[in-house]
C-alpha positions in Angstrom: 0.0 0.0 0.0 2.0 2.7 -1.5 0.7 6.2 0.7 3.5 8.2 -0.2 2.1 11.8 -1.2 -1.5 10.2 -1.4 -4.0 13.1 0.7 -5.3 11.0 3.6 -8.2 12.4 6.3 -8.1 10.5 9.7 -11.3 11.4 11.4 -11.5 11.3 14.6 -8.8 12.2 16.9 -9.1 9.6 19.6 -5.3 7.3 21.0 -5.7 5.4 17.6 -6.8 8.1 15.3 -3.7 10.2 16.3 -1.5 7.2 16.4 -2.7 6.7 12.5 -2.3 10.2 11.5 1.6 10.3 12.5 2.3 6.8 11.0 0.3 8.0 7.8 2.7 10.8 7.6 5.9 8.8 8.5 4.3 6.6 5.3 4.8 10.1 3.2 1.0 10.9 3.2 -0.1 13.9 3.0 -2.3 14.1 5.9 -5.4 16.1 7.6 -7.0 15.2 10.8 -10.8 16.3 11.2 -12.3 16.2 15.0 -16.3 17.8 15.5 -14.3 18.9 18.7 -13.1 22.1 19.7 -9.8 23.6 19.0 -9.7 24.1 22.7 -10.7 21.2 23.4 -7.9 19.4 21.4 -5.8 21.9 22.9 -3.0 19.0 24.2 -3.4 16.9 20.6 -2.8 19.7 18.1 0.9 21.2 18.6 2.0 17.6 18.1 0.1 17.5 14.9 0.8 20.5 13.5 4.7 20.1 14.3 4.8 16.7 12.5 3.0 18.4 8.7 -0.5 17.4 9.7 -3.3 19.9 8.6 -5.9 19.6 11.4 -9.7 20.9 11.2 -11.7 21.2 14.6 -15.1 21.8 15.3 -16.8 20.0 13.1 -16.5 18.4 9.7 -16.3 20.2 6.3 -17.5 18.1 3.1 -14.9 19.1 1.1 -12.3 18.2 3.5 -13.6 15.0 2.9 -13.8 15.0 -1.2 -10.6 16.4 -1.6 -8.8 12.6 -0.2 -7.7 9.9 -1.8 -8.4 7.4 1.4 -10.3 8.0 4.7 -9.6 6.7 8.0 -12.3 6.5 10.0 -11.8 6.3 13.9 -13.7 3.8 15.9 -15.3 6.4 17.7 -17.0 7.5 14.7 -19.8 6.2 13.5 -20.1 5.3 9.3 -23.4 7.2 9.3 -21.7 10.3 10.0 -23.1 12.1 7.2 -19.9 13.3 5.7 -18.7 9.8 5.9 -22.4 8.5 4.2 -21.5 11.1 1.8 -18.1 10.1 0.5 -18.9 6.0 0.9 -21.3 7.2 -1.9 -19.1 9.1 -3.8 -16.7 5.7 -4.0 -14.1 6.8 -2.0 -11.9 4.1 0.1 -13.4 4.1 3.7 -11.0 2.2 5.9 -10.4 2.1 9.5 -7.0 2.5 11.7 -7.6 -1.3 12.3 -7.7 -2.3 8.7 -5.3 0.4 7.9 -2.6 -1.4 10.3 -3.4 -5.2 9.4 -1.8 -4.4 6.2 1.9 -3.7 7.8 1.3 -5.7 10.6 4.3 -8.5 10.3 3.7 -11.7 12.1 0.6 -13.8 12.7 -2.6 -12.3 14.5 -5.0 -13.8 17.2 -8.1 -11.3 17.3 -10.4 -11.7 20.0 -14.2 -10.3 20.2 -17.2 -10.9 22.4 -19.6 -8.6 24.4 -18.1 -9.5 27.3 -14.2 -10.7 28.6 -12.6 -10.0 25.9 -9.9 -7.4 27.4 -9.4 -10.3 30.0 -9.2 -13.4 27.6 -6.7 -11.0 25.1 -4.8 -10.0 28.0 -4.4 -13.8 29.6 -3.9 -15.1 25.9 -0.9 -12.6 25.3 0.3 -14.0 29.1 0.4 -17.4 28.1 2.0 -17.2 24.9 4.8 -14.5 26.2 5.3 -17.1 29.0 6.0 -19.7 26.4 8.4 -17.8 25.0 6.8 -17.0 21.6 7.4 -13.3 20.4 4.2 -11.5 21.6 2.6 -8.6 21.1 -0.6 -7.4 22.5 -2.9 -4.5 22.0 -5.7 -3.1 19.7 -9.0 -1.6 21.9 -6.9 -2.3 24.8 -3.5 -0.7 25.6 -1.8 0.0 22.2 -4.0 0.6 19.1 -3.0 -1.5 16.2 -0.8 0.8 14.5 1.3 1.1 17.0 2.4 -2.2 16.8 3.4 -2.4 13.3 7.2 -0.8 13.9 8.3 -3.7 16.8 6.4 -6.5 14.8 8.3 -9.2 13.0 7.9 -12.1 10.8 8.1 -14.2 14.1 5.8 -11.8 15.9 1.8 -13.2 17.3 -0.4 -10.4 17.5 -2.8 -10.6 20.3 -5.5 -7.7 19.2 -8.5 -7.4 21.2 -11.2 -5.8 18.5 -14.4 -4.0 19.2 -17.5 -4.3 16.9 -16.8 -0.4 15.5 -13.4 -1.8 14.8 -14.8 -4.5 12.6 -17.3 -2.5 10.5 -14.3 -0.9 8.9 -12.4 -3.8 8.1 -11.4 -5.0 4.5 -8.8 -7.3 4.5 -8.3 -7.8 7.6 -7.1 -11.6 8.7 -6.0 -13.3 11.8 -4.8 -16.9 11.5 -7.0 -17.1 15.2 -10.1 -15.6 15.5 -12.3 -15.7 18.8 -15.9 -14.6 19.4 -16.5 -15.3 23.3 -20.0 -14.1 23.2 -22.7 -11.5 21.6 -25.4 -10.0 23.5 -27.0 -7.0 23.6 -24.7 -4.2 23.5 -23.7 -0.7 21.7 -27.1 -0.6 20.4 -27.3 3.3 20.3 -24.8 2.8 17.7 -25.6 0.2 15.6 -29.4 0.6 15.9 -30.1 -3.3 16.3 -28.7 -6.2 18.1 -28.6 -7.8 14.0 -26.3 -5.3 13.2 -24.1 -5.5 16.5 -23.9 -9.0 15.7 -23.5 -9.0 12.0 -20.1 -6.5 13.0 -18.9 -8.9 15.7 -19.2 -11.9 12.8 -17.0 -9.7 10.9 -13.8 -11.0 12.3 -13.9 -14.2 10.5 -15.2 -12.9 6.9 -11.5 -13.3 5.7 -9.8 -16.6 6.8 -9.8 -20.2 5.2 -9.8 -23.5 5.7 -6.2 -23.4 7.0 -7.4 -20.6 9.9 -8.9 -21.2 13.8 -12.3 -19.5 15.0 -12.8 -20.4 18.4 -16.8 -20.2 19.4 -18.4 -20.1 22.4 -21.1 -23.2 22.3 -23.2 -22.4 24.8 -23.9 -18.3 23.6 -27.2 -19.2 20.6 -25.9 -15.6 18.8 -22.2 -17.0 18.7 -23.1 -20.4 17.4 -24.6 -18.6 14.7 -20.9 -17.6 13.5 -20.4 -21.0 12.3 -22.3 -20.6 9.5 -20.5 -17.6 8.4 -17.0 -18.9 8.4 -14.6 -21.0 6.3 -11.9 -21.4 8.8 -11.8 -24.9 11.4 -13.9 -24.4 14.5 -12.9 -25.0 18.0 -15.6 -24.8 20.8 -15.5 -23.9 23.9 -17.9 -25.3 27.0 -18.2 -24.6 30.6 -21.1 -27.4 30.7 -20.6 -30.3 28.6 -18.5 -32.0 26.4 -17.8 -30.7 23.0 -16.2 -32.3 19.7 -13.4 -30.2 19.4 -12.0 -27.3 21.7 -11.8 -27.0 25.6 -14.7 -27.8 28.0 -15.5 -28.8 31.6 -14.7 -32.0 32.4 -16.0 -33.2 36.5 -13.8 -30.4 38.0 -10.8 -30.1 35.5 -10.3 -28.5 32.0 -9.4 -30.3 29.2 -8.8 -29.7 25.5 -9.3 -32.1 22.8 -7.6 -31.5 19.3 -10.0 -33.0 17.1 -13.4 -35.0 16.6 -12.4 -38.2 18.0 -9.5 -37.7 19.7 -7.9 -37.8 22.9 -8.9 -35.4 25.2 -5.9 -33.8 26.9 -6.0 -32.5 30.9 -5.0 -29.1 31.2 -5.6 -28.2 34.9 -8.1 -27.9 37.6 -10.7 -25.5 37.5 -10.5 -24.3 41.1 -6.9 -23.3 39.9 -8.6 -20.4 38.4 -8.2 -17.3 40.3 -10.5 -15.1 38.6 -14.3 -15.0 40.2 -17.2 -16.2 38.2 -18.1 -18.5 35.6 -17.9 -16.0 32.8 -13.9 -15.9 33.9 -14.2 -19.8 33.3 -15.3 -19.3 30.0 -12.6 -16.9 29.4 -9.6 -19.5 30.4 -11.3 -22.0 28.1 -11.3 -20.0 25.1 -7.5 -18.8 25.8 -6.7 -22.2 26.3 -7.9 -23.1 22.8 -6.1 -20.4 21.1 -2.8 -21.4 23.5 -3.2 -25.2 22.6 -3.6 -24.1 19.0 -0.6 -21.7 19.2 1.5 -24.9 20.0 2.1 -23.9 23.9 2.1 -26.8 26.5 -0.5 -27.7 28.7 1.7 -26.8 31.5 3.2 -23.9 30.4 -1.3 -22.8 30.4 -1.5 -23.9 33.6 1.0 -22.3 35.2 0.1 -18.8 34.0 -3.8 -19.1 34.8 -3.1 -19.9 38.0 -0.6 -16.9 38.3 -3.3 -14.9 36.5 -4.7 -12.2 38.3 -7.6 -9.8 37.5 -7.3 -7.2 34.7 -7.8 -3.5 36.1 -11.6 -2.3 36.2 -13.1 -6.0 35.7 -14.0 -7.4 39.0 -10.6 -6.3 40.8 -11.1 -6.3 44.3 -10.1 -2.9 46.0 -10.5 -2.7 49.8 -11.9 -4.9 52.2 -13.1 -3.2 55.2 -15.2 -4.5 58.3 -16.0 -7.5 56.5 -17.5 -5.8 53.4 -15.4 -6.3 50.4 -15.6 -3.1 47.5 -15.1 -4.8 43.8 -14.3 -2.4 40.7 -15.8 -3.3 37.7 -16.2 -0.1 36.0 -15.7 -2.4 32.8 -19.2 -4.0 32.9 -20.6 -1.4 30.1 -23.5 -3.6 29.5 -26.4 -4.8 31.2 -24.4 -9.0 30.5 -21.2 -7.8 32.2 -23.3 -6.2 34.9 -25.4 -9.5 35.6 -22.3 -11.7 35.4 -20.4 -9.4 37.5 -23.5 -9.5 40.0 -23.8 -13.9 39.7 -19.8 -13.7 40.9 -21.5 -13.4 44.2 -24.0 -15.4 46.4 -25.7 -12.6 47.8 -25.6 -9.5 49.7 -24.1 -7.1 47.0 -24.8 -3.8 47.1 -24.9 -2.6 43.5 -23.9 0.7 41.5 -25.8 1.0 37.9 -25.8 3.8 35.9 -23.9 6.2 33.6 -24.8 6.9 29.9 -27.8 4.3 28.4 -27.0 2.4 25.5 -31.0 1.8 24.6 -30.0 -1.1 27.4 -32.9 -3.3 28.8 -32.0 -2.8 32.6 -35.1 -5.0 33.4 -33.2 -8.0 31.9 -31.5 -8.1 35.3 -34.3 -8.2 37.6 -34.4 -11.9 38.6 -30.9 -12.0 39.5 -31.2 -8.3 41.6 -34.4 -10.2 43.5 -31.8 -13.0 44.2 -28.6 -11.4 45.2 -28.7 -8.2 45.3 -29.4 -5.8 48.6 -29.9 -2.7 47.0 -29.0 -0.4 44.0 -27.5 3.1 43.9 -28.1 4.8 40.9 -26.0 7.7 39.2 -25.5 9.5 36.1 -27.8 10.3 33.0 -29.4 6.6 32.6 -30.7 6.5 36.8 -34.1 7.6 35.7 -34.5 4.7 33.0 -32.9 2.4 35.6 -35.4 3.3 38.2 -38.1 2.8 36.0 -37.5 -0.3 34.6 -36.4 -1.7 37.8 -39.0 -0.5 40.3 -40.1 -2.8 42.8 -37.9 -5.1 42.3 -35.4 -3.9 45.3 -34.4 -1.6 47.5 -33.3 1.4 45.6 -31.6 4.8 45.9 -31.2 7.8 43.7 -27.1 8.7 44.4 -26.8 10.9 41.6 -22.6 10.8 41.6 -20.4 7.6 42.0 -19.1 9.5 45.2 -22.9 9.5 47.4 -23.5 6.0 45.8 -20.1 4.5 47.3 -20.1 6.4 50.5 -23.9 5.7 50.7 -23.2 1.9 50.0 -20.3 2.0 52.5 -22.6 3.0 55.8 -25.2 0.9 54.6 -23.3 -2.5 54.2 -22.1 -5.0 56.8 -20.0 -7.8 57.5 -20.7 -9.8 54.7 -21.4 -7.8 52.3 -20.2 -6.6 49.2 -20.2 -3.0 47.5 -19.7 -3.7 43.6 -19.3 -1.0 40.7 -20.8 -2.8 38.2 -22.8 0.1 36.0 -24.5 -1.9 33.1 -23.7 1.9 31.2 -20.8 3.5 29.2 -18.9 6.1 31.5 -19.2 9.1 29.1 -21.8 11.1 30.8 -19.7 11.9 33.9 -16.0 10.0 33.0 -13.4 10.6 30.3 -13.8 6.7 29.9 -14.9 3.3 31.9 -11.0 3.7 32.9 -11.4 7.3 34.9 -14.8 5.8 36.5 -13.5 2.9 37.8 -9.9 5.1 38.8 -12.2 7.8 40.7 -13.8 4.8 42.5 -10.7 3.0 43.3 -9.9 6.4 45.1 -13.4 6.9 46.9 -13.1 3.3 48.6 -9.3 4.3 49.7 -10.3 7.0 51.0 -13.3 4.9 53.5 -12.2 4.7 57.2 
């Protein structure tokens, strides 16, 4: 892909668009960047810009900034019916995104793992496990590093472990991993995508390019994952915390094992209560990493010894402070009402629960079987509490916080020994938080800060 003096527009000017805007330039593009930002808000992006030959437009989007390029980059953050973006799709112009835009000077091999929920946790563990093993490794993508940041320090010998989100994967073209993994789909990002169809038509994205000689590794037990395998050409491996499958990892008594094909010999991996992450969603998790491990070529117990080593990922069920008995979890990651009931079943009872932030078009009501069963009583905050209420009402004890700091300190004098005090929000952060990152961050520092 030959960019050199070819006018490129990167729009959006999030970690990865400006990470794609300076390796577009060090490619010999001629580069703009577009933001519907401020200049003052961009305040700390622009000199950078500037200083490296990049034209920059704030404030909005012009249409002829867009006509005037021979290829678009499109952000993840920005959604392809941006009307500018609708406009020059129809025009015929190449639409790409920093994820496609990177796969095609990425050296090395690629594992790519989606889902709704765990995938930042199964990326991170798989990247663990195959580092451990000593295979070059490099890990990053909507967590840590975007992409294009990887290409300069990845080799022939490289794995890429990229976690990619379903905005990532509407923009894709030719992008391939040898590995692909779809942990699960349910109901998520619907504000963008309008319906859960099209969320999971971009999820099934990630396999649209391999073959025959490629992995996709499936959850068996998620009905909207299963529903990949009719969309792929690559081999499928399963994965099943309940029962015995043909080919993958599964649940066997109390021990994991993996079995390489139909009708073979199913190999032990290690005990399940070796596993110390909570919940059965973290269960799932190991399986599906230790189908893309086994398939990688690593050991059984080379796997086994970094699971059990494995500790929680920041913001996903990371245990903060215990104090008087009552233990405060951080899972600031749960941007969905899923993560929020599985981060809620990680318990037996006795939680007290934070929901809320900015809605999704989210069906809180989902959750109110489990919140009779478990849960004490819910603190709501941000713009969603009112919908939360709503759909929620009568089914426990609930109170109006407003901000993540009444909610905790209310939570904290209302729990006892026993208890637990869990920031799970079911809601995206962007309301009141730069990201699901800063929330979970300010509560980190509100539970420090109990006596």
């Amino acid at each position: 892909m030959d960019l050199k003096n070819k006018r490129v527009l990167v729009v959006g000017l999030g970690k990865s668009g400006i990470s794609a805007a300076l390796f577009l330039r060090g490619q010999g593009a001629r580069v703009t960047v577009s933001d519907s930002r401020s200049a003052l808000a961009l305040a700390k992006e622009i000199p950078a810009l500037l200083e490296a030959g990049i034209m920059v437009e704030s404030g909005g989007h012009g249409l002829l900034t867009f006509r005037r390029q021979d290829l678009i980059v499109v952000s993840p953050g920005v959604p392809m019916d941006t009307p500018e973006v609708k406009q020059v799709v129809g025009f015929g112009l190449p639409v790409i995104g920093e994820l496609e835009l990177a796969s095609r000077y990425l050296y090395g091999q690629v594992v790519a793992i989606t889902g709704s929920n765990g995938k930042t946790t199964t990326t991170t563990l798989v990247g663990q496990i195959l580092s451990d093993a000593g295979l070059p490794t490099l890990v990053g993508g909507n967590i840590g590093l975007p992409v294009i940041d990887l290409v300069a320090k990845s080799t022939p010998q490289t794995t890429n472990v990229l976690e990619v989100s379903s905005f990532q994967l509407e923009t894709i073209e030719q992008f391939h991993p040898k590995i692909s993994v779809v942990l699960n789909i349910t109901p998520d990002h619907l504000d963008r995508h309008g319906s859960f169809e099209a969320y999971a038509a971009a999820k099934t994205r990630i396999t649209e390019n391999q073959g025959p000689d490629d992995f996709l590794v499936l959850n068996a037990e998620d009905k909207a994952t299963q529903m990949v395998a009719l969309k792929t050409k690559a081999q499928i491996f399963w994965f099943s915390g309940r029962r015995p499958i043909k080919q993958g990892a599964f649940v066997h008594g109390e021990s994991i094992v993996f079995l390489p094909k139909d009708g073979g010999k199913a190999e032990p991996v290690m005990p399940v209560a070796e596993i110390s992450l909570k919940g059965a969603h973290n269960v799932e998790n190991v399986l599906a990493a230790v189908c893309v491990a086994r398939l990688a070529g690593v050991s059984a117990e080379t796997i086994r010894a970094t699971v059990r080593a494995f500790k929680a990922v920041e913001h996903r069920l990371e245990l903060v402070k215990s104090l008087r008995g009552v233990e405060f979890y951080n899972d600031s990651k749960a941007t969905n009402v899923d993560a929020a009931m599985k981060a809620v079943a990680s318990f037996k009872g006795g939680v007290h629960l934070i929901l809320g932030g900015k809605d999704k078009n989210s069906d809180y009501g989902l959750m109110a079987e489990l919140l009779k069963e478990r849960v004490k009583a819910v603190y709501t905050i941000g713009s969603a509490a009112e919908k939360i209420e709503r759909q929620l009402a009568g089914v426990v004890k609930m109170e109006s916080a407003g901000t993540l700091q009444v909610a905790v300190a209310d939570a904290a004098v209302a729990a006892v020994s026993g208890d637990v005090v869990l920031l799970a929000p079911a809601c995206s952060s962007f309301d009141q938080f730069d990201n699901y990152e800063h929330r979970g961050q300010v509560f980190r520092q509100l539970v420090s800060e109990l006596s």
